[in-house]
C-alpha distance (Angstrom), angle and dihedral (degrees) to the residues before:
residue distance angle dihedral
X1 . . .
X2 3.74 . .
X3 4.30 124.9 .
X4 3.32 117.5 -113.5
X5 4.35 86.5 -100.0
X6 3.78 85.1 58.6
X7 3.58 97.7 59.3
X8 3.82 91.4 48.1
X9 3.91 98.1 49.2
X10 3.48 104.2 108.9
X11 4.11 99.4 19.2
X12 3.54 97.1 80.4
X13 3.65 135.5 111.8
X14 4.10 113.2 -39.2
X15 3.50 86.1 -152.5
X16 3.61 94.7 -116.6
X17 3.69 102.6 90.2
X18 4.03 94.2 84.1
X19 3.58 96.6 50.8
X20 4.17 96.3 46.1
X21 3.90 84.1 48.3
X22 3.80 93.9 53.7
X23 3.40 94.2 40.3
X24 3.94 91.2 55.3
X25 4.20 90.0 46.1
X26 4.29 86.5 43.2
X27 3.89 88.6 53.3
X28 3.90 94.1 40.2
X29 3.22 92.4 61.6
X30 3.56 104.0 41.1
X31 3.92 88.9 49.8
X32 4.03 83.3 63.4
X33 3.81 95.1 78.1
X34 3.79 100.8 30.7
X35 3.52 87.2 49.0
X36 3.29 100.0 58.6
X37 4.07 89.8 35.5
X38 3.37 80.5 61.1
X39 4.09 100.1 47.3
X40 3.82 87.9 48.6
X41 4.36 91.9 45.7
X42 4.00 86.9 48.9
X43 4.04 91.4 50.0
X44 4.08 85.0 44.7
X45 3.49 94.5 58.0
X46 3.89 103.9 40.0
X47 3.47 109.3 130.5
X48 3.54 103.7 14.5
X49 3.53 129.2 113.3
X50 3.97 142.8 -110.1
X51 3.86 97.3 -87.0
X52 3.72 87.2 48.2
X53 3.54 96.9 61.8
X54 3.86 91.5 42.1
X55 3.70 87.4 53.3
X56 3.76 92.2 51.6
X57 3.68 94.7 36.3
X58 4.29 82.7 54.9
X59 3.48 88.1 66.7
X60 4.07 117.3 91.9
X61 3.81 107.2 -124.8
X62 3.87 104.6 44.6
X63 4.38 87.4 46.9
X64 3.85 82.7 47.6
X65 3.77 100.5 52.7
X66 4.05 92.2 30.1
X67 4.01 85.3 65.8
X68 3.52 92.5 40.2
X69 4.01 92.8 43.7
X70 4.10 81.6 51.7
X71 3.98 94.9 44.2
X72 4.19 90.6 55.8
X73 3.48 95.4 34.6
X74 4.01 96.3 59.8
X75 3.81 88.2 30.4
X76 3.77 92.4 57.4
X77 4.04 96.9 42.4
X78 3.92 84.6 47.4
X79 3.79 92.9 58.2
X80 3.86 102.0 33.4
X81 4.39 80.7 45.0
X82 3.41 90.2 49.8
X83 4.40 91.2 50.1
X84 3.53 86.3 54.0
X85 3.48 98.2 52.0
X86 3.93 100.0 44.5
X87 4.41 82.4 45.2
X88 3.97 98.0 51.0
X89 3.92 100.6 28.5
X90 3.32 120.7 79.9
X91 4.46 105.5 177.8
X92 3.48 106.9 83.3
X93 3.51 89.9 -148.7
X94 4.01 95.4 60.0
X95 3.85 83.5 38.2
X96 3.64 94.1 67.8
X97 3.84 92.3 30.1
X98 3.79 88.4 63.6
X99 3.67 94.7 43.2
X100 3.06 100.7 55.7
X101 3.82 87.8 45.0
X102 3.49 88.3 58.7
X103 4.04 101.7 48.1
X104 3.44 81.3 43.3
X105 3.71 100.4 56.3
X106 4.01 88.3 37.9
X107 3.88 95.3 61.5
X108 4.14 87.4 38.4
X109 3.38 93.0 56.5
X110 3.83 103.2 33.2
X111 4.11 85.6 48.1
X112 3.96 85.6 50.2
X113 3.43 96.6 55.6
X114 4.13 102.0 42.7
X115 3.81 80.7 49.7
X116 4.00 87.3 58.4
X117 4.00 93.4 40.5
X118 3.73 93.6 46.6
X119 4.10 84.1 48.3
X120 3.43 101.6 49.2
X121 4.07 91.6 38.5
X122 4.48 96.9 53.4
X123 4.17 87.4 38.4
X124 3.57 88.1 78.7
């Protein structure tokens, strides 16, 4: 027979929890302003052409805050992907299968497009 503080020893908080959360609320916001950087760039260039958006991409600020807009975008799927998964699966194998799926898609795909920014931004 074990009291109801015996049976929780050990099950607490794996002092990660606070830090994910944060991290989710931290990218959240700062997908706000990007986002809508980004909505507004996309409108700008509609119906121009390749050498356009190299020439545009050449500049400075819109390569800066296209790699950062890629950096929080992955980075925020990754962790709300990753909530999901540890939520709705319940094998701990195929938990940490998926996971690292997902971080491992996230840094793939954020890496492949910085690689394609930086490209089309020192070709000019």
């Amino acid at each position: 027979m074990r009291s109801p503080l015996g049976r929780a020893l050990g099950l607490g908080s794996a002092k990660r929890g606070v830090e994910h959360w944060w991290a989710q609320r931290v990218t959240a916001v700062a997908l706000i302003p990007l986002s809508l950087w980004f909505v507004a760039a996309l409108l700008q260039q509609m119906g121009g052409d390749l050498t356009g958006v190299q020439h545009w991409l050449g500049r400075p600020v819109p390569a800066i805050l296209m790699v950062l807009f890629l950096i929080t975008t992955f980075y925020h799927a990754a962790l709300g992907l990753e909530v999901v998964i540890e939520d709705y699966v319940h094998t701990e194998l195929v938990k940490l299968g998926l996971v690292l799926f997902v971080r491992f898609a996230a840094v793939a795909l954020a890496v492949a497009g910085i690689f394609a920014v930086l490209r089309m931004a020192f070709k000019t």
